[in-house]
C-alpha positions as CSV (number, residue, x, y, z in Angstrom):
1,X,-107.7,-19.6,-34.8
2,X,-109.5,-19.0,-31.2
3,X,-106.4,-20.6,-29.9
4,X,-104.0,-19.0,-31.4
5,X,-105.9,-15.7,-30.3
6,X,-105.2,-16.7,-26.7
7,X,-102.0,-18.0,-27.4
8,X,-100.7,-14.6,-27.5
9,X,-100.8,-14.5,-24.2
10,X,-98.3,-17.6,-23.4
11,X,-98.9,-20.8,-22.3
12,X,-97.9,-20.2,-18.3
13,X,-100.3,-17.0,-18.7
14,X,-101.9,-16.2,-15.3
15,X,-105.4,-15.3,-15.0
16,X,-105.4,-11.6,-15.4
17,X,-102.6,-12.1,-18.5
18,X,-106.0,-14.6,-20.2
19,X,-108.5,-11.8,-19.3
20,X,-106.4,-9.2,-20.9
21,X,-105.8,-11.1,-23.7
22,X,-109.6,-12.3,-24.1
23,X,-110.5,-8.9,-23.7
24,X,-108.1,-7.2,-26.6
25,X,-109.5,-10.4,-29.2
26,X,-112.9,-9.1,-28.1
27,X,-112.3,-5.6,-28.7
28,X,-110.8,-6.5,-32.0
29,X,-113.7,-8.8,-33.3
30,X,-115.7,-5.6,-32.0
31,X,-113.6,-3.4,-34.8
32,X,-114.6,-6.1,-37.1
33,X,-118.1,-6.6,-36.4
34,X,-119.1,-2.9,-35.4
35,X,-119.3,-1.6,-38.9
36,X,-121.6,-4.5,-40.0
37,X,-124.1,-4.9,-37.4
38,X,-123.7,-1.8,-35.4
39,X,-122.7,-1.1,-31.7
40,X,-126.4,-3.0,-30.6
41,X,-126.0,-5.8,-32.5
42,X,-122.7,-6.8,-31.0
43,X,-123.6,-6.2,-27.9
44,X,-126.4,-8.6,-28.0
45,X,-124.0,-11.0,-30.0
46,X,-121.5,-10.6,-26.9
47,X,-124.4,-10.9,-24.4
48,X,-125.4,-14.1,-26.3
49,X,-122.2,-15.8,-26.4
50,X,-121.7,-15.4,-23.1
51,X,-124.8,-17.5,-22.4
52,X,-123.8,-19.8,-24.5
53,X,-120.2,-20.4,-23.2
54,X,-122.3,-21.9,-20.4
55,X,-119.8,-20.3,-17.8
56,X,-120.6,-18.7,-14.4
57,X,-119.3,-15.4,-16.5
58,X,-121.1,-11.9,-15.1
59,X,-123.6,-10.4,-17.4
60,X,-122.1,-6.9,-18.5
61,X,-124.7,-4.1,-17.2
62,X,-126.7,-2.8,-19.8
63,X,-126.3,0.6,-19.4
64,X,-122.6,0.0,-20.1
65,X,-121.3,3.0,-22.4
66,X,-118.4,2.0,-24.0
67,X,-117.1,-1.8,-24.9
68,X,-114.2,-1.3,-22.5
69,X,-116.9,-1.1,-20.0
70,X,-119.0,-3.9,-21.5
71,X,-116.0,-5.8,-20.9
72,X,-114.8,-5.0,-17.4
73,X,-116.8,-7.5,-15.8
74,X,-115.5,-10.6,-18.0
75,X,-112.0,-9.4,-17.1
76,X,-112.5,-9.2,-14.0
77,X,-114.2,-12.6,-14.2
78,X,-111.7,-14.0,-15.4
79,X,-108.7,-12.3,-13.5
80,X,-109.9,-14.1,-10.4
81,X,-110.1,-17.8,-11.8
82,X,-107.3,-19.9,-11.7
83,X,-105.3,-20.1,-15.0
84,X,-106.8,-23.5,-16.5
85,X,-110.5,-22.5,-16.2
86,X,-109.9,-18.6,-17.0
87,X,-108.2,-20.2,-20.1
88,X,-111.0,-22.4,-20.5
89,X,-113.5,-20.1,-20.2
90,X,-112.3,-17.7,-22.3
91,X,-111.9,-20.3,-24.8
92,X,-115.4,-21.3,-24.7
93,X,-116.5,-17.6,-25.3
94,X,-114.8,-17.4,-28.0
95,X,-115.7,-20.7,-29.7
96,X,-119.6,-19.5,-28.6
97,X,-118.9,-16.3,-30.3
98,X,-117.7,-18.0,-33.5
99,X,-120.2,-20.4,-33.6
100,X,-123.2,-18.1,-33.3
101,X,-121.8,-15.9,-35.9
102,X,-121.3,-19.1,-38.7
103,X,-125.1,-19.7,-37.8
104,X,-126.2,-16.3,-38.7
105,X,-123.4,-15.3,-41.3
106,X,-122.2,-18.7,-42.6
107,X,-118.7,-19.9,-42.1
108,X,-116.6,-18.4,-44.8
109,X,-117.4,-14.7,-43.7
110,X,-116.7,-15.5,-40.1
111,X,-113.7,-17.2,-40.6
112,X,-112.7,-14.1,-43.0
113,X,-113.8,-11.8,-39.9
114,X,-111.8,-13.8,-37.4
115,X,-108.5,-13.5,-39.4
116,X,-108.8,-9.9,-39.7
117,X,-109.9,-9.3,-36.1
118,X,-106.9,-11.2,-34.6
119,X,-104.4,-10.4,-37.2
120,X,-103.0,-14.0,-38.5
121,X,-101.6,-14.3,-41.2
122,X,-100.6,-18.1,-41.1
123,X,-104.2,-18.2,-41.4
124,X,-104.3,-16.5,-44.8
125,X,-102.8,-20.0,-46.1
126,X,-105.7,-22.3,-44.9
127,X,-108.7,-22.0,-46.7
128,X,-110.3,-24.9,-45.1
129,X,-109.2,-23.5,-41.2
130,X,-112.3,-23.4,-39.1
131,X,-112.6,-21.3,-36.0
132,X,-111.5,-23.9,-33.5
């Protein structure tokens, strides 16, 4: 599903093509997770998954008002990698992101989260995908 999220994007993509893409699935999982846990709560989700990704991603600054500007720094990030790790990286948010919500929501609400935020419908067939 996390693939298929940056798949939009194409498989030649260039780095600032990823970014933007990573970007619009964050802001979507953001429309998802925003009414449930609150603006707070997702940015500490996001501030956490980052972490976890175990990148060299920027930290977002705290005072950030809005998500576009919690996000500016991980688009810029990952404008200026090369393709592979932007991709990579970007991926591994993601994954970080879905794994820390299973842990604290279980698996079958984040997977339902996941399919609404990025719009799949293929994924509507599979009840057994996992966020991978």
């Amino acid at each position: 599903m996390i693939e298929r999220a940056l798949a939009r994007c194409g498989p030649d993509a260039d780095a600032p093509t990823i970014a933007t893409a990573t970007a619009d699935a964050m802001t979507r999982l953001l429309g998802q997770l925003k009414p449930l846990v609150g603006e707070l709560a997702w940015r500490a989700l996001y501030v956490r998954g980052l972490h976890l990704a175990r990148s060299s991603f920027v930290k977002p600054e705290p005072e950030a008002a809005s998500h576009d500007e919690l996000l500016a720094p991980l688009k810029d990030d990952l404008s200026t990698r090369a393709p592979a790790d932007a991709y990579a990286a970007a991926n591994a948010l993601l994954l970080a992101l879905a794994d820390l919500l299973i842990s604290l929501i279980g698996e079958p609400l984040t997977v339902r989260l996941l399919r609404k935020a990025w719009d799949n419908p293929a994924a509507e067939t599979s009840s057994q995908e996992k966020p991978q």
